[in-house]
PyMOL Python script that loads the backbone (N, CA, C, O; Angstrom):
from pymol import cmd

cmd.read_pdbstr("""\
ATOM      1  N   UNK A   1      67.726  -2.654  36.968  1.00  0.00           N
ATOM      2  CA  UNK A   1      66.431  -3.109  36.495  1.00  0.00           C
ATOM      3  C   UNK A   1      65.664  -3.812  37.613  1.00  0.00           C
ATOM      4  O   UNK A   1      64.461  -3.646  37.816  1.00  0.00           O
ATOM      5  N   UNK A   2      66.720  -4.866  38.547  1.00  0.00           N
ATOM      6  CA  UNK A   2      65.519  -5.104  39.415  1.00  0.00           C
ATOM      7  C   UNK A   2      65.235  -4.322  40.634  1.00  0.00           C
ATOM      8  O   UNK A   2      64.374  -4.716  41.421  1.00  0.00           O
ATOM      9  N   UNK A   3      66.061  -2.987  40.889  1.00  0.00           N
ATOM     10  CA  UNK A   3      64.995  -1.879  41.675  1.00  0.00           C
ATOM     11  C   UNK A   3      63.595  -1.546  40.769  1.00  0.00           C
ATOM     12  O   UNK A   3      62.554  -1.323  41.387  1.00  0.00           O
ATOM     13  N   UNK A   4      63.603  -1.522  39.407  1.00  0.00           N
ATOM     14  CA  UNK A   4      62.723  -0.959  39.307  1.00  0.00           C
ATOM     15  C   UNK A   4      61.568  -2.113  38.822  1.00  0.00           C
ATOM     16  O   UNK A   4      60.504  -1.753  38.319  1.00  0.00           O
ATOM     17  N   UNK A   5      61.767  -2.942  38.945  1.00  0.00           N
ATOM     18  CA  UNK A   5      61.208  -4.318  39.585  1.00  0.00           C
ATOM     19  C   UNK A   5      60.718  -4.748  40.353  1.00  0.00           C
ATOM     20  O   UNK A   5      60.177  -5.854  40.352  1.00  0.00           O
ATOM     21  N   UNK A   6      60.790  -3.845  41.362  1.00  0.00           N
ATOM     22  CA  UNK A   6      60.815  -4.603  42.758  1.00  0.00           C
ATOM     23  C   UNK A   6      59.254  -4.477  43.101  1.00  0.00           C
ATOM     24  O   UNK A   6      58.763  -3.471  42.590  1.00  0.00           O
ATOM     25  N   UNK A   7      58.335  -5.275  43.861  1.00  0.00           N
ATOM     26  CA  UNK A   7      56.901  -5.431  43.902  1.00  0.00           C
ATOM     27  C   UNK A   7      56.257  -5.741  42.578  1.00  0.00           C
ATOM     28  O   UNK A   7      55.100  -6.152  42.664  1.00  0.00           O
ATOM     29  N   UNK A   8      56.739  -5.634  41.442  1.00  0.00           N
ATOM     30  CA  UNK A   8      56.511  -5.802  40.593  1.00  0.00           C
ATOM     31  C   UNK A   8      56.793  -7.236  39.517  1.00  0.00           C
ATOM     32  O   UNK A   8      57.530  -8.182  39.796  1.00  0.00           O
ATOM     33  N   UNK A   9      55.862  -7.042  38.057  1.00  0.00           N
ATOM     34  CA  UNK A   9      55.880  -8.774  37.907  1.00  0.00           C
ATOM     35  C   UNK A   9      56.344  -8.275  36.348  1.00  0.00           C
ATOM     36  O   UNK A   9      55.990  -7.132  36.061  1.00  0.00           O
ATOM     37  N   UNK A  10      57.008  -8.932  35.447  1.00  0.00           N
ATOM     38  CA  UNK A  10      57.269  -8.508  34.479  1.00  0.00           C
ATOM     39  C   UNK A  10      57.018  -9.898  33.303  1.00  0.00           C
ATOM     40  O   UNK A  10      57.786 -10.854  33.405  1.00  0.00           O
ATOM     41  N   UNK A  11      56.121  -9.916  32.422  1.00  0.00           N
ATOM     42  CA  UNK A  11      55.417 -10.806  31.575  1.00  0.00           C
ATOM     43  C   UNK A  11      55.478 -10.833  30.445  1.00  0.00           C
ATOM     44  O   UNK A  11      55.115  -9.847  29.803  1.00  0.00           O
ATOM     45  N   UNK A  12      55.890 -11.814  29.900  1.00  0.00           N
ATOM     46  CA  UNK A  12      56.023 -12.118  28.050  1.00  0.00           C
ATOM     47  C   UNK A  12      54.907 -13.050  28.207  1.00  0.00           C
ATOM     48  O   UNK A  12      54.531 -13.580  29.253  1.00  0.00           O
ATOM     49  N   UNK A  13      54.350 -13.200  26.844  1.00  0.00           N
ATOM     50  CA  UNK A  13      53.258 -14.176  25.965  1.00  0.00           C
ATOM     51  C   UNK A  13      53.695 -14.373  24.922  1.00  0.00           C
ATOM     52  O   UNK A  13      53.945 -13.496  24.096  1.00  0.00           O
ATOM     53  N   UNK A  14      53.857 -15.531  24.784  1.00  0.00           N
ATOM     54  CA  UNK A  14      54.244 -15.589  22.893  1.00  0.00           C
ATOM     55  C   UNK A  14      54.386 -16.944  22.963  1.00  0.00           C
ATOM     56  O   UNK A  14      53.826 -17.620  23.826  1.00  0.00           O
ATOM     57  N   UNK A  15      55.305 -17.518  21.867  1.00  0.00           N
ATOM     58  CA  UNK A  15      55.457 -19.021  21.448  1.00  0.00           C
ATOM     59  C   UNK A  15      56.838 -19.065  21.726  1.00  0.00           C
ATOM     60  O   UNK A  15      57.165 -18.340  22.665  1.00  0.00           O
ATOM     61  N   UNK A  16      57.736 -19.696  21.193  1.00  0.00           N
ATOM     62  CA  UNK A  16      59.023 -20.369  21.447  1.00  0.00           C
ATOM     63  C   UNK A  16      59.634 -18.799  21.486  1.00  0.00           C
ATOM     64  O   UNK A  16      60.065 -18.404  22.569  1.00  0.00           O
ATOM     65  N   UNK A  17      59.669 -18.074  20.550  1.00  0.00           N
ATOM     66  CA  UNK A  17      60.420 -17.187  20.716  1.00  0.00           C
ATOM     67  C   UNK A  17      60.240 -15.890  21.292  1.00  0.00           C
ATOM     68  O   UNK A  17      60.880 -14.896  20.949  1.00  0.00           O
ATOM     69  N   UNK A  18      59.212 -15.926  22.318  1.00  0.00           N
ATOM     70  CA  UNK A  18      58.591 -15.230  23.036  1.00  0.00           C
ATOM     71  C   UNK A  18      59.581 -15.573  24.613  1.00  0.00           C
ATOM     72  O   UNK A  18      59.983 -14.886  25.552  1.00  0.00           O
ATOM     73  N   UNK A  19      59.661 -17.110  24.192  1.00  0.00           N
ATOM     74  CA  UNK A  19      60.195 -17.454  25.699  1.00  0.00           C
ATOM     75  C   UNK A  19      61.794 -17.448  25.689  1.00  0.00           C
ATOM     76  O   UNK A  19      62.483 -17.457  26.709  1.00  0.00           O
ATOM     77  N   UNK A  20      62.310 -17.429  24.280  1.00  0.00           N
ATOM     78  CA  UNK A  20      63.708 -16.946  24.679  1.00  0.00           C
ATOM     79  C   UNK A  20      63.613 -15.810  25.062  1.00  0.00           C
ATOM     80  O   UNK A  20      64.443 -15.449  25.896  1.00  0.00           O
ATOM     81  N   UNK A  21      62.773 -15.017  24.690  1.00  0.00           N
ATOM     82  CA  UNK A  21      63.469 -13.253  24.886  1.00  0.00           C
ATOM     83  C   UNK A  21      63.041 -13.193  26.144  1.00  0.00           C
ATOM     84  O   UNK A  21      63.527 -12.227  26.733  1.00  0.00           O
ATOM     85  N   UNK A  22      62.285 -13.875  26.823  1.00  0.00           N
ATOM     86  CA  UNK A  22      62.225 -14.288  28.532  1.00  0.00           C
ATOM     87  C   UNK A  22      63.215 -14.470  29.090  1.00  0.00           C
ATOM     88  O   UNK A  22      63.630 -13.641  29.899  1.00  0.00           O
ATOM     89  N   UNK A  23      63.937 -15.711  28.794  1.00  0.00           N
ATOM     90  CA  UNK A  23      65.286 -16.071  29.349  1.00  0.00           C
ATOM     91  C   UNK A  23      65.697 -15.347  29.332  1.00  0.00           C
ATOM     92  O   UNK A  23      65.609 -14.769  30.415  1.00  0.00           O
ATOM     93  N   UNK A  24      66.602 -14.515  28.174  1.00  0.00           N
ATOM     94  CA  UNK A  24      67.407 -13.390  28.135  1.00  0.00           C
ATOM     95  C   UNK A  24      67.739 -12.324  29.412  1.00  0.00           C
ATOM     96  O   UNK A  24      68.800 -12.115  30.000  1.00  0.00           O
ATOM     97  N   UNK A  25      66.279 -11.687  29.610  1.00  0.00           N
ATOM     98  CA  UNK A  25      66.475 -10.616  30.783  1.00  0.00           C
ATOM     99  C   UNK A  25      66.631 -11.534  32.440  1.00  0.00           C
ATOM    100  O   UNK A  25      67.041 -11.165  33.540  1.00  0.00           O
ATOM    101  N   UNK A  26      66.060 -12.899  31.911  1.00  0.00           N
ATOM    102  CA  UNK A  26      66.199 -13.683  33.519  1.00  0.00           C
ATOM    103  C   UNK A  26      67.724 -13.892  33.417  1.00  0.00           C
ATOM    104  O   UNK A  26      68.244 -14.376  34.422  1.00  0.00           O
ATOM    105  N   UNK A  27      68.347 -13.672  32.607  1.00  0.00           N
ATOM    106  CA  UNK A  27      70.141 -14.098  32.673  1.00  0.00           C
ATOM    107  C   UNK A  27      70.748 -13.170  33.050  1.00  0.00           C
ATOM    108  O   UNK A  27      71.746 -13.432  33.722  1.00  0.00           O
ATOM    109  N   UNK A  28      70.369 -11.465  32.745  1.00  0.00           N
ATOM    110  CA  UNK A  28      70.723 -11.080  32.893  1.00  0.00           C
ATOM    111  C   UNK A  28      70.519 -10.202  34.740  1.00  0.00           C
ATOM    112  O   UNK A  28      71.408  -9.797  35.489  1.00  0.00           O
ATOM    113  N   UNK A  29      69.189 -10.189  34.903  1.00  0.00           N
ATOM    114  CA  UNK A  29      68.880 -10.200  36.149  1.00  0.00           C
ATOM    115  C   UNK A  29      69.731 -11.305  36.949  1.00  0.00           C
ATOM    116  O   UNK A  29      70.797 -10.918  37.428  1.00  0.00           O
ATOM    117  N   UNK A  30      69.464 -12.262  37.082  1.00  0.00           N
ATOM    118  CA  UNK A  30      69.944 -13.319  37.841  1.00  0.00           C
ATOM    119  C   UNK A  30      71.776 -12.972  38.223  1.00  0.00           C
ATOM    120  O   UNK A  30      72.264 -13.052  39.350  1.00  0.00           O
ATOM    121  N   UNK A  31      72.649 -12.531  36.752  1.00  0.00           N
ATOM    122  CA  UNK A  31      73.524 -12.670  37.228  1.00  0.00           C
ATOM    123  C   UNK A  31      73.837 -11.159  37.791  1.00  0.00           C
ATOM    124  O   UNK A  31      74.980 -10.936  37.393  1.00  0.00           O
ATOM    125  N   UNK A  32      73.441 -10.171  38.422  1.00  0.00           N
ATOM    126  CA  UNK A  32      73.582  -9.057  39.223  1.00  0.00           C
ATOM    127  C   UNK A  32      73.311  -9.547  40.845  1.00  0.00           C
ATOM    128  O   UNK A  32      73.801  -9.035  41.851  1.00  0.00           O
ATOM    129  N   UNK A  33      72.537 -10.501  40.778  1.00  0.00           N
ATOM    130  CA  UNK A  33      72.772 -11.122  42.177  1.00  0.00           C
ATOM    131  C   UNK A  33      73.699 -11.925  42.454  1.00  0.00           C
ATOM    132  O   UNK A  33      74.305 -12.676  41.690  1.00  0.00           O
ATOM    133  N   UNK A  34      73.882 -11.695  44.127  1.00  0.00           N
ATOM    134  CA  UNK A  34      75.281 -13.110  44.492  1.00  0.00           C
ATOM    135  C   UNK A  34      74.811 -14.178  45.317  1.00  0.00           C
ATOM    136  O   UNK A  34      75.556 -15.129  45.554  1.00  0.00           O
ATOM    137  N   UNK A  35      73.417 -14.108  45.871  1.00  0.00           N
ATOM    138  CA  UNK A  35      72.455 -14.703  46.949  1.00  0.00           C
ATOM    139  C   UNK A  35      71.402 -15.399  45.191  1.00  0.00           C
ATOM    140  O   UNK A  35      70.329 -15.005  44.734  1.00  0.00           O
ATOM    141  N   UNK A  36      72.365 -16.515  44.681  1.00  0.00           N
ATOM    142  CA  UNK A  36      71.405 -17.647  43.770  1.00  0.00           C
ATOM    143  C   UNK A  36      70.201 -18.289  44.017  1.00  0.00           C
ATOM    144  O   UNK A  36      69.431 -18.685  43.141  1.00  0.00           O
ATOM    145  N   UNK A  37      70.008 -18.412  45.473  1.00  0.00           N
ATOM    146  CA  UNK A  37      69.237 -19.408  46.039  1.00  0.00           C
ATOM    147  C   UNK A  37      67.945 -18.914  46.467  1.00  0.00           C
ATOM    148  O   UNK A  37      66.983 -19.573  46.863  1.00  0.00           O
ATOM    149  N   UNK A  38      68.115 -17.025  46.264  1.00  0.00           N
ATOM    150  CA  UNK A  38      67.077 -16.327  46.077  1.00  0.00           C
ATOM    151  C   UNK A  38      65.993 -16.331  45.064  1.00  0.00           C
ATOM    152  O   UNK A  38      64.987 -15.631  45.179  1.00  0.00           O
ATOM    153  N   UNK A  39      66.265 -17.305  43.856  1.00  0.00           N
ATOM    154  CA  UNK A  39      65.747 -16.967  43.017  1.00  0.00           C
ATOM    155  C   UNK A  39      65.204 -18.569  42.553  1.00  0.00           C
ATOM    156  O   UNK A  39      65.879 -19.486  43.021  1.00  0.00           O
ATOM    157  N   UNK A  40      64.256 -18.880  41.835  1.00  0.00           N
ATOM    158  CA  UNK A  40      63.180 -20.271  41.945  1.00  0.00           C
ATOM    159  C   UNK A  40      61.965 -19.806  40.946  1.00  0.00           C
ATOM    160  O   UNK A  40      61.477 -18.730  40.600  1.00  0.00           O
ATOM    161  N   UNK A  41      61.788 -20.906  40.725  1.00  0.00           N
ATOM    162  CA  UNK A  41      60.458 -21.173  39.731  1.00  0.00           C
ATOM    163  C   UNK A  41      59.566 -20.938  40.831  1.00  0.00           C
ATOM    164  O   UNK A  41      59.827 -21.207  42.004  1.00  0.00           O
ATOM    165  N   UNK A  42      58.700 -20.520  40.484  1.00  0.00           N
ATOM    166  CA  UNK A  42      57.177 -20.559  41.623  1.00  0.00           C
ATOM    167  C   UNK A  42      56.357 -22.041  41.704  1.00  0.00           C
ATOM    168  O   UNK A  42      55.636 -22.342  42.655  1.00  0.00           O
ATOM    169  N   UNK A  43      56.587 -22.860  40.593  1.00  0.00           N
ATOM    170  CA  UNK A  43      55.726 -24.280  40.608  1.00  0.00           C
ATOM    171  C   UNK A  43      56.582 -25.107  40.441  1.00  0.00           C
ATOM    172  O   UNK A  43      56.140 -26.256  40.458  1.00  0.00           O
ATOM    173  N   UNK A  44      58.071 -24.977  40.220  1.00  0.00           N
ATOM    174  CA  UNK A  44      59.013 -25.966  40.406  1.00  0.00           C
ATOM    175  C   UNK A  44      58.887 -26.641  39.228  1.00  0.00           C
ATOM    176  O   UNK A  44      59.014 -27.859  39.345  1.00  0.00           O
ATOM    177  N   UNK A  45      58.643 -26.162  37.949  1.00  0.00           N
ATOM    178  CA  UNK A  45      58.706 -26.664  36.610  1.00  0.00           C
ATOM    179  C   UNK A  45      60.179 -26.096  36.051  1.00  0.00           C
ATOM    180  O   UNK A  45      60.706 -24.987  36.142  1.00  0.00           O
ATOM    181  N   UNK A  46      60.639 -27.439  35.387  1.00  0.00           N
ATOM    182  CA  UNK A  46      61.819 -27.012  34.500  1.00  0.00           C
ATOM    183  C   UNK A  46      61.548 -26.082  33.642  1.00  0.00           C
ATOM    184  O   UNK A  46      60.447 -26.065  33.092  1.00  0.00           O
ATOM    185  N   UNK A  47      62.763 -24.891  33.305  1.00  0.00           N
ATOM    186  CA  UNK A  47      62.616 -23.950  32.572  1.00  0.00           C
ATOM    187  C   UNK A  47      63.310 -24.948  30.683  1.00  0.00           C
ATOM    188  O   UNK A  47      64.416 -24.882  30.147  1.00  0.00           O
ATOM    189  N   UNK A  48      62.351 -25.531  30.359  1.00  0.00           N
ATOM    190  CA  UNK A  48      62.634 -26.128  29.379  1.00  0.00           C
ATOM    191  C   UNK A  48      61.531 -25.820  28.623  1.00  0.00           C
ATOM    192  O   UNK A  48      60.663 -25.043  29.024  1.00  0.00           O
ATOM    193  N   UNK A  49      61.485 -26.671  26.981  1.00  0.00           N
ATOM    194  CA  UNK A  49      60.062 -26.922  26.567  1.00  0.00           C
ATOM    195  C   UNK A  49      59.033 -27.189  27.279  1.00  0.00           C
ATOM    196  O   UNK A  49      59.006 -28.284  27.841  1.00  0.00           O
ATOM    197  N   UNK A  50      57.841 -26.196  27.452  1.00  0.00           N
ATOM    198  CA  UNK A  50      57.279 -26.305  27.935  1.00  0.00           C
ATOM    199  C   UNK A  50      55.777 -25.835  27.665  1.00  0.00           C
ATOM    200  O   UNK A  50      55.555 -24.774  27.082  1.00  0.00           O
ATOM    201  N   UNK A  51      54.645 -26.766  28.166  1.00  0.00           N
ATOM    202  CA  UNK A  51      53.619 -25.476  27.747  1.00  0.00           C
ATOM    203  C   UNK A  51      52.879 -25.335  28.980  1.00  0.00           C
ATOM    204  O   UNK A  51      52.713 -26.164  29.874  1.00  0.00           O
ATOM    205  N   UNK A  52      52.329 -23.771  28.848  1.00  0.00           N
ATOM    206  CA  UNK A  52      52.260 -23.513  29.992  1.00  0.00           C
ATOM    207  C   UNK A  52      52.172 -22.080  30.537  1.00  0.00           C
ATOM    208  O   UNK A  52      51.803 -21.061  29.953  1.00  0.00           O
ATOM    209  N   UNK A  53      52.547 -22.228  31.645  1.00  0.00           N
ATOM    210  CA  UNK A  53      53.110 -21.284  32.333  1.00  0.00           C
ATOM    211  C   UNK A  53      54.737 -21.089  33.371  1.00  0.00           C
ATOM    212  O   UNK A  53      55.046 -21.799  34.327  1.00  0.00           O
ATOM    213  N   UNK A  54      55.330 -20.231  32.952  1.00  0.00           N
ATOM    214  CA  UNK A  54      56.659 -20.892  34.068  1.00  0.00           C
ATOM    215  C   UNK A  54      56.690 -19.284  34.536  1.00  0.00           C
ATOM    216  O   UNK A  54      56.526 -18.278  33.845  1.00  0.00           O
ATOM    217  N   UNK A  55      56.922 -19.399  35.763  1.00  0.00           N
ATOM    218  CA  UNK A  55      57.329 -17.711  36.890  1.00  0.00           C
ATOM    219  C   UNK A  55      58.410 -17.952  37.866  1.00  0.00           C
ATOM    220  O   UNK A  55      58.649 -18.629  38.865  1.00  0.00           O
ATOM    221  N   UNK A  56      59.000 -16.984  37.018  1.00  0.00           N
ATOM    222  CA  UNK A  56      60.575 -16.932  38.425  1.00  0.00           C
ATOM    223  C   UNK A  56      60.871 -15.801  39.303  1.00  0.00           C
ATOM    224  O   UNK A  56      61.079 -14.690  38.815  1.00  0.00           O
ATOM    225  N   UNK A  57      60.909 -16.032  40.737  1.00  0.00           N
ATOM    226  CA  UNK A  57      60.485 -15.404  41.538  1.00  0.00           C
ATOM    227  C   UNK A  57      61.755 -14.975  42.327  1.00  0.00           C
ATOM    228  O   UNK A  57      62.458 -15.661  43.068  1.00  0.00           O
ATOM    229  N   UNK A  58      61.896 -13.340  41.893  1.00  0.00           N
ATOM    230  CA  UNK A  58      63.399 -12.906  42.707  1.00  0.00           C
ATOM    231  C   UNK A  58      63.227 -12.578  44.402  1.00  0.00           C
ATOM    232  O   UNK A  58      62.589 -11.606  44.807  1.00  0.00           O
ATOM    233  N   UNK A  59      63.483 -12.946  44.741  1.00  0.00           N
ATOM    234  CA  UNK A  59      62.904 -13.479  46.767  1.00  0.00           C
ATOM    235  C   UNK A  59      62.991 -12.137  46.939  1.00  0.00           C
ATOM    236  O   UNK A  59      62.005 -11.449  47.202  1.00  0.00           O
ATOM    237  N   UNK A  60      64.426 -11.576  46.772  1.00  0.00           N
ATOM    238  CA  UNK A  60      64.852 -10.441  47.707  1.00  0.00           C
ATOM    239  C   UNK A  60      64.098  -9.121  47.271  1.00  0.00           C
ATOM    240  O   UNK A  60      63.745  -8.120  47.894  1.00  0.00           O
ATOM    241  N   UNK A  61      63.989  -9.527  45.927  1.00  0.00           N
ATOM    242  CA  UNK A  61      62.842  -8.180  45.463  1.00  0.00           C
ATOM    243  C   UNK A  61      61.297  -8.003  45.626  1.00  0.00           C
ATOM    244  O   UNK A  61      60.588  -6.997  45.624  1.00  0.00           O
ATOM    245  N   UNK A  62      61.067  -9.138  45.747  1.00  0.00           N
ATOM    246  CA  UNK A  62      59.725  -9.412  45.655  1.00  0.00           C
ATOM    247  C   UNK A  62      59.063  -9.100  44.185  1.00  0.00           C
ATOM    248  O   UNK A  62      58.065  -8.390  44.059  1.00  0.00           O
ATOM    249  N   UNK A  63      59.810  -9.778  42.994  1.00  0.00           N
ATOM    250  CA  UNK A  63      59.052  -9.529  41.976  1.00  0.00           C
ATOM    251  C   UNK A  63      59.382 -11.136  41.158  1.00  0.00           C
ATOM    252  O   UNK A  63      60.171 -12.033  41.457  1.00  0.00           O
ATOM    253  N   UNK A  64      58.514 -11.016  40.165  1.00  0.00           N
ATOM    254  CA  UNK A  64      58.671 -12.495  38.849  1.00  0.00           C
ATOM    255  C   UNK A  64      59.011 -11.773  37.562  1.00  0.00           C
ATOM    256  O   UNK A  64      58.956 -10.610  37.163  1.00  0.00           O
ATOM    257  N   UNK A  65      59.329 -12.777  37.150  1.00  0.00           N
ATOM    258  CA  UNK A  65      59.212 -12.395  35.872  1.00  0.00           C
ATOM    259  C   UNK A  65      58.189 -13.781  35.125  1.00  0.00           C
ATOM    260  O   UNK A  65      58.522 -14.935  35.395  1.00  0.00           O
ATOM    261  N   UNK A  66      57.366 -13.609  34.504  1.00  0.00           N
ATOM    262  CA  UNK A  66      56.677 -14.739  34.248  1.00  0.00           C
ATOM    263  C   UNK A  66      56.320 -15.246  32.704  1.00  0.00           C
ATOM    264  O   UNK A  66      56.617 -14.388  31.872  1.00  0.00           O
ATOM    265  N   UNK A  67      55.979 -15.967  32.372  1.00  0.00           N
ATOM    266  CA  UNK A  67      56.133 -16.229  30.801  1.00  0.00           C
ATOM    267  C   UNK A  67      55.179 -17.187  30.291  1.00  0.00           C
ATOM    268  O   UNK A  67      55.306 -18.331  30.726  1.00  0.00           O
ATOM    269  N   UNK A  68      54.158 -16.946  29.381  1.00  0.00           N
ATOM    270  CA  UNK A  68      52.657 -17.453  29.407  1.00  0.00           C
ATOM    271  C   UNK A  68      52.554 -17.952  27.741  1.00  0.00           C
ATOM    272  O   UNK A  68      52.540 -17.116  26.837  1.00  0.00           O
ATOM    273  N   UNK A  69      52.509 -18.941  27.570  1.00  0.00           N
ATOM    274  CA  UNK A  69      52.581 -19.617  26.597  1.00  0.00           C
ATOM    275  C   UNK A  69      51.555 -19.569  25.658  1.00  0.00           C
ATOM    276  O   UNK A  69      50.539 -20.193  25.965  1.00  0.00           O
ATOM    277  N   UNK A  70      51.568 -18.794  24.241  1.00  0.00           N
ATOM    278  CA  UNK A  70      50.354 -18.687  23.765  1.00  0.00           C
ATOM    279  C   UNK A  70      51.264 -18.279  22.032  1.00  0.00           C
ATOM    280  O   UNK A  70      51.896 -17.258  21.764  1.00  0.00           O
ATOM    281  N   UNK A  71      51.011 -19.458  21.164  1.00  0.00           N
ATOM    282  CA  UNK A  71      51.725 -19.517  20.034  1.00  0.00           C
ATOM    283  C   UNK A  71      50.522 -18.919  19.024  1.00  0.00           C
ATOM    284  O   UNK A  71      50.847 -18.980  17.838  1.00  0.00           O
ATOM    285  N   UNK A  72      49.517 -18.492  19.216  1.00  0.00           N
ATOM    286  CA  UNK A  72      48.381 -17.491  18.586  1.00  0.00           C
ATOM    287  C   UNK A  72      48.023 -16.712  19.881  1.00  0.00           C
ATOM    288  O   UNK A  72      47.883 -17.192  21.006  1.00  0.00           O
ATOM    289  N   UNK A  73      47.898 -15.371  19.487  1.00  0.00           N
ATOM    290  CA  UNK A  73      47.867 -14.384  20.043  1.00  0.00           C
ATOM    291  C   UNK A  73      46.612 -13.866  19.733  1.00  0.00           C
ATOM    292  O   UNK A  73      46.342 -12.949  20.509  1.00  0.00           O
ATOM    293  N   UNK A  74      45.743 -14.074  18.925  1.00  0.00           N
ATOM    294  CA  UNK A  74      44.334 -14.035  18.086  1.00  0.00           C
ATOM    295  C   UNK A  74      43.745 -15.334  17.775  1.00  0.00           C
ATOM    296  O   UNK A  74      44.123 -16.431  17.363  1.00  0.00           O
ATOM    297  N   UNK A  75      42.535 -14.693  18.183  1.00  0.00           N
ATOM    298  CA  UNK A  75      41.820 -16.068  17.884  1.00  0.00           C
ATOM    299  C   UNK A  75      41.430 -16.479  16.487  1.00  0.00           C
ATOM    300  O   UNK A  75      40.811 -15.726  15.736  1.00  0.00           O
ATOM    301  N   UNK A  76      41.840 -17.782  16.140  1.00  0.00           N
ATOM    302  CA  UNK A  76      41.695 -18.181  14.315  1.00  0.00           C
ATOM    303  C   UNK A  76      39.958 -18.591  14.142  1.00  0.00           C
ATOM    304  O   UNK A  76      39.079 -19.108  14.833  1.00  0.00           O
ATOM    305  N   UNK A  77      40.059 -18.193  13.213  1.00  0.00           N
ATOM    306  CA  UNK A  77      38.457 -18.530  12.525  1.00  0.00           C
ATOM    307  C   UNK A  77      38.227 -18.266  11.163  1.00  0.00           C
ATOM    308  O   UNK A  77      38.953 -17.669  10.367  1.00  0.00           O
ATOM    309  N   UNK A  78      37.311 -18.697  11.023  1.00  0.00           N
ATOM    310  CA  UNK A  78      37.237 -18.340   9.341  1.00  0.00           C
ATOM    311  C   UNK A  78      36.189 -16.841   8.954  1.00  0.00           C
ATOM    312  O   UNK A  78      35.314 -16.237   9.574  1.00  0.00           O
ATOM    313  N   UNK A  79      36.520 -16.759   8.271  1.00  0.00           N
ATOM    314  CA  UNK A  79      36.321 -15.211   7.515  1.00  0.00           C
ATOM    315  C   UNK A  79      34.873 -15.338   7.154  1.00  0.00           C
ATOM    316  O   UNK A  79      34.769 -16.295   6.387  1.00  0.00           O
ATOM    317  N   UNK A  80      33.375 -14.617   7.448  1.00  0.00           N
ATOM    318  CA  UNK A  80      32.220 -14.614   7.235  1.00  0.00           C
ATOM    319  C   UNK A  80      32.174 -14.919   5.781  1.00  0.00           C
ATOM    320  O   UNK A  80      32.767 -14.677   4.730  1.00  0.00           O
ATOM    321  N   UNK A  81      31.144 -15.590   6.274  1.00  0.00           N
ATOM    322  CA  UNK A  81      30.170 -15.909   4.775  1.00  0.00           C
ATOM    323  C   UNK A  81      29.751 -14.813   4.095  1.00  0.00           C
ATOM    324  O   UNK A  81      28.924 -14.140   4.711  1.00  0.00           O
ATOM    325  N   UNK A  82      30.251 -14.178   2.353  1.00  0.00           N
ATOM    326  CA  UNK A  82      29.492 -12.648   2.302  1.00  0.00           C
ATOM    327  C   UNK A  82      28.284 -13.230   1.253  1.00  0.00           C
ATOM    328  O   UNK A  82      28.602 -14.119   0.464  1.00  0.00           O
ATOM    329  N   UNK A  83      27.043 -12.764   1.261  1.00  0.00           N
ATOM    330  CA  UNK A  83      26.051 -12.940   0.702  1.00  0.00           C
ATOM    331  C   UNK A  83      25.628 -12.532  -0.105  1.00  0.00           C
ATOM    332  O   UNK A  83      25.388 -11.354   0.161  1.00  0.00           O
ATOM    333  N   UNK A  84      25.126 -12.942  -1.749  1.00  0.00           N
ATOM    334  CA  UNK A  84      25.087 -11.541  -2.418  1.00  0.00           C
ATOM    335  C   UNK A  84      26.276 -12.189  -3.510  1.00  0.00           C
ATOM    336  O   UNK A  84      26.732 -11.488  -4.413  1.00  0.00           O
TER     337      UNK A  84
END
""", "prot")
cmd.dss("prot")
cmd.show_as("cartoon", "prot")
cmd.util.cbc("prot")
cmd.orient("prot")
């Protein structure tokens, strides 16, 4: 997966459980490498609760995987006035 990764950026949006299924493939990427120290947050934010943005950046590939915090995916509003 991370050949076919490589130059490339790979992105979830969602809310809490948007960002586990983030982690997930970063666990599994991460552990196919043996060079750990290749791999880093881009802004040096804990991969915890967070809001935000967090991007982890595989050195040797040159790709992220990044994860964009957005617990509505649509914008809320209320439903037109019908007239009549």
């Amino acid at each position: 997966m991370l050949e076919k990764l490589r130059n490339r950026c790979l992105v979830f949006v969602g809310d809490s459980i948007g960002r586990n299924q983030w982690e997930s493939p970063l666990c599994m990427l991460s552990s196919a490498l043996l060079n750990k120290t290749s791999i880093y947050e881009v802004n040096v934010s804990p991969i915890t609760k967070h809001l935000g943005i967090l991007v982890i950046k595989f050195e040797d590939f040159n790709c992220t995987a990044e994860y964009y915090r957005s617990p509505y995916l649509v914008i809320q509003g209320h439903a037109p006035v019908q007239k009549g």
